[in-house]
C-alpha positions, 0 to 999 in steps of 0.5 A: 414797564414790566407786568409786575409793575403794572398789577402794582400801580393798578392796586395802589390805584384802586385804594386810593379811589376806594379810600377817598370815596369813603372819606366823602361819604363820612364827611357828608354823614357829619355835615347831615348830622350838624345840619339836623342839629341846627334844624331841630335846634328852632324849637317853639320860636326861637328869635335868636336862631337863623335858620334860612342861613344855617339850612342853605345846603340842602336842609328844608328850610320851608319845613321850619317855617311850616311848623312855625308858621304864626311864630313870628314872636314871642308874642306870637307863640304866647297867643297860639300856644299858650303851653310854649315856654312853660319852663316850670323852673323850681319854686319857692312855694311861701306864705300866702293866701286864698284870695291871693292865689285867686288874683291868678289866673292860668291858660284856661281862662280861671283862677289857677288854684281852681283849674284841676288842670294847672293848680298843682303850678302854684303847689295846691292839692285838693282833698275830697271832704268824704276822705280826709276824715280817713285818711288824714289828719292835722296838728298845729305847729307847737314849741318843744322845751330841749335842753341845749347840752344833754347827756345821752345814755341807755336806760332800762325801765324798772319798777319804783318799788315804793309802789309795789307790793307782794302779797302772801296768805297770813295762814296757812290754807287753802285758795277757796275763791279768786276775786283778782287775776292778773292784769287786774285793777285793785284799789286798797284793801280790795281783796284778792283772794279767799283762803279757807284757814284753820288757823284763823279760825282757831285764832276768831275762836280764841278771840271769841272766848276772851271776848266771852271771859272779859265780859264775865270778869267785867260783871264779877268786877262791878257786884264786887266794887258794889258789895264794898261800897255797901260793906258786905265783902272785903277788900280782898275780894273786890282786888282779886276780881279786879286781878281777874277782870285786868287778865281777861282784858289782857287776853282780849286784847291779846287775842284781837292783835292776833286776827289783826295779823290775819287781815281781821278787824272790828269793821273788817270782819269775815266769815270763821275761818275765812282769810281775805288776801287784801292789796295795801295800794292801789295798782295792777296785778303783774304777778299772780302764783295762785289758782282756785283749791292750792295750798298756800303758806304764809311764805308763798307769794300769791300775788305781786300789785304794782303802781305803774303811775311812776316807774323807774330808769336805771340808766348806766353813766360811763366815767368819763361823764360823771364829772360834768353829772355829778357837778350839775346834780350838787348844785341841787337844781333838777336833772330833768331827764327826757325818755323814748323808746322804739316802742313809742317812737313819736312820744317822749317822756319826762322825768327827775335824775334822783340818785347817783350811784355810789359804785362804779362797775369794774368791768363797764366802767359805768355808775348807776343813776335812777331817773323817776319818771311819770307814766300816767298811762302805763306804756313804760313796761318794766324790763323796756330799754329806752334812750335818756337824755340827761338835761345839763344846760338851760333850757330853750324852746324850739318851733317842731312838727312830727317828722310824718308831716315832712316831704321832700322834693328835689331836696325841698323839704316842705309841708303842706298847710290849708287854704280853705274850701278843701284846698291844701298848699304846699310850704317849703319849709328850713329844718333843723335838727331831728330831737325824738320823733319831732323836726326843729322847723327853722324857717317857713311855718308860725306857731299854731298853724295847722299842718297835715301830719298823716296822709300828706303823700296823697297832697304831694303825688297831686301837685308833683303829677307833672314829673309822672307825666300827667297834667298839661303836657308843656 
């Protein structure tokens, strides 16, 4: 055999040691690896596992036994370590009640609902009285009329402008003293303002003196009628002052109309040439264009006073709804409109569909439709836009809580609901559907009981501490 050859055998000689060395090493690696695998498996007792058989080459069987040494059994392990087998699987946290609670007992020895350690097992969280006060509050779950088929358009708040009123100086003048600014409250025929007017006081001064004549013609009237009684003068006298007396009526009266028009009566009356800018209703100052010493003419506004008890929303319905609309709102039974806002997320309003418009708008396709809505404590503001619900169905009642009373854990929704003594405990509860800040509750809760509305996230970090790794560590 030449020397080539046997440098050639020499190699082939040295890969296949080389390569069966490392085929060895990886497969005792693997074998290592699965052996750890079956060790590590017999965690905390398990009767199933057979661990003297599955380490009988070269793994550590004393080690197992060691660790478990007094875990011959389930029951063994329950004895010695009570937090073995706590699995804590997912819940259904029901009705139930404080004394039920109490009849179980945890691993320390007391009732689980009073272990700070361990009640939040059973979903219940304590409330230290000093806070909730503060930051907490309740609400009792309640019924919500809905409407089972609503027509859902946008609105715009408006003013009813039957209740509004704008106001203007009957003379002209100048703004002597301001008794109302804007954002005021005025009841009717409170004044406003003052204007110092010549004319008015030409206007008392005329008054004034026909006042003056018709009781003179009235005097003359009387001697007259006496002196044809007793003879004495004719009767065209006495029908010549009762001419004179009729004319100084006539002017009285006349000149007495005229202060009218200037806001002046017998049981209003003013100082000469003081002009009162009175309210004819009851509302608020929303506009205000005067200021104390302008001059003002009777075709300036000075103020504009509005009820806002009752306002307006103009909502725009598109063509192809009208049909449905119009067909409800013949029959004369009333559209009851349901309004919310972004402004007042969590409150709804109520009002009356009483007009449909008799114009489409060629270039929205859409009818105007006013909807009359109470606003008692004014938070609808003019110009707002807001969401309608136009009712077309019948109406249903529904079992609802705010949506800031409801939690989620794991896709649970849930509330939480007192025990008594400072003690709150989780309810899952089914949901329905979302209407206007307010949750459709299925399942889960009765009417009138009480329910955190704010300040729940406090109960939920409390009985949710296993999965941010406090409590007992099982």
């Amino acid at each position: 055999m030449n020397k080539n050859m046997s440098n050639k055998l020499v190699g082939v000689a040295v890969f296949v040691g080389l390569s069966l060395t490392l085929l060895a090493f990886t497969s005792s690696s693997l074998w290592h690896a699965e052996a750890q695998d079956l060790h590590e498996g017999h965690d905390h007792g398990s009767v199933e596992a057979e661990p003297v058989a599955a380490c009988s080459d070269g793994c550590d069987s004393h080690a197992v036994v060691d660790d478990h040494e007094d875990h011959g059994d389930d029951e063994a392990i329950t004895e010695d370590d009570p937090h073995a087998g706590h699995a804590h699987a997912a819940q259904s946290f029901g009705a139930t009640t404080l004394d039920h609670l109490m009849e179980a007992s945890c691993e320390h020895e007391m009732p689980t609902v009073l272990c700070e350690a361990c009640r939040y097992e059973v979903g219940v969280a304590h409330m230290d009285p000093n806070l909730s006060g503060a930051l907490m509050s309740t609400a009792e779950v309640g019924l919500q009329s809905v409407n089972d088929h609503a027509l859902k358009v946008n609105g715009q708040v408006q003013l009813d402008l039957t209740r509004v009123a704008d106001l203007t100086v009957a003379g002209a003048g100048r703004v002597e003293q301001l008794h109302k600014i804007l954002g005021d409250t005025v009841e009717v025929s409170e004044p406003l303002a003052t204007v110092q007017s010549a004319e008015l006081g030409r206007a008392q001064g005329d008054y004034l003196t026909a006042k003056a004549q018709l009781a003179l013609a009235t005097l003359t009237y009387a001697r007259e009628k006496q002196l044809y009684k007793d003879s004495v003068t004719s009767e065209v006298d006495l029908q010549q002052a009762q001419q004179i007396l009729q004319a100084a009526q006539a002017a009285a009266a006349a000149d007495q109309k005229q202060l009218a028009l200037y806001g002046v009566t017998d049981e209003n009356e003013t100082a000469f040439g003081e002009l009162a800018v009175r309210s004819p209703i009851h509302g608020t100052v929303i506009e205000q264009s005067c200021v104390q010493g302008q001059w003002v003419d009777p075709k300036d506004p000075l103020y504009r006073v509005a009820n806002l008890s009752h306002v307006w929303v103009f909502c725009d319905v598109y063509e192809s709804d009208l049909s449905v609309l119009i067909d409800r709102y013949a029959t004369g039974k009333p559209v009851v409109a349901t309004i919310t806002s972004k402004a007042f997320a969590e409150i709804t309003f109520t009002g009356t569909l009483d007009m449909v418009g008799s114009q489409l708008d060629e270039h929205t396709r859409t009818v105007k439709c006013r909807v009359v809505v109470s606003n008692a404590q004014g938070k609808l503001k003019p110009g707002m836009f807001v969401q309608v619900d136009l009712g077309l169905g019948h109406h249903t009642s529904i079992m609802t809580v705010p949506e800031s009373a409801v939690l989620s854990d794991e896709g649970q929704a849930f509330v939480f609901v007192p025990l008594g003594d400072n003690l709150w405990m989780r309810r899952d509860v089914d949901l329905g559907a979302v209407r206007l800040g307010q949750v459709e509750v299925l399942h889960g809760l009765s009417q009138g009981e009480t329910i955190v509305t704010r300040g729940a996230f406090m109960f939920k970090s409390e009985i949710l501490k296993e999965k941010m790794g406090a409590g007992c560590a099982h």
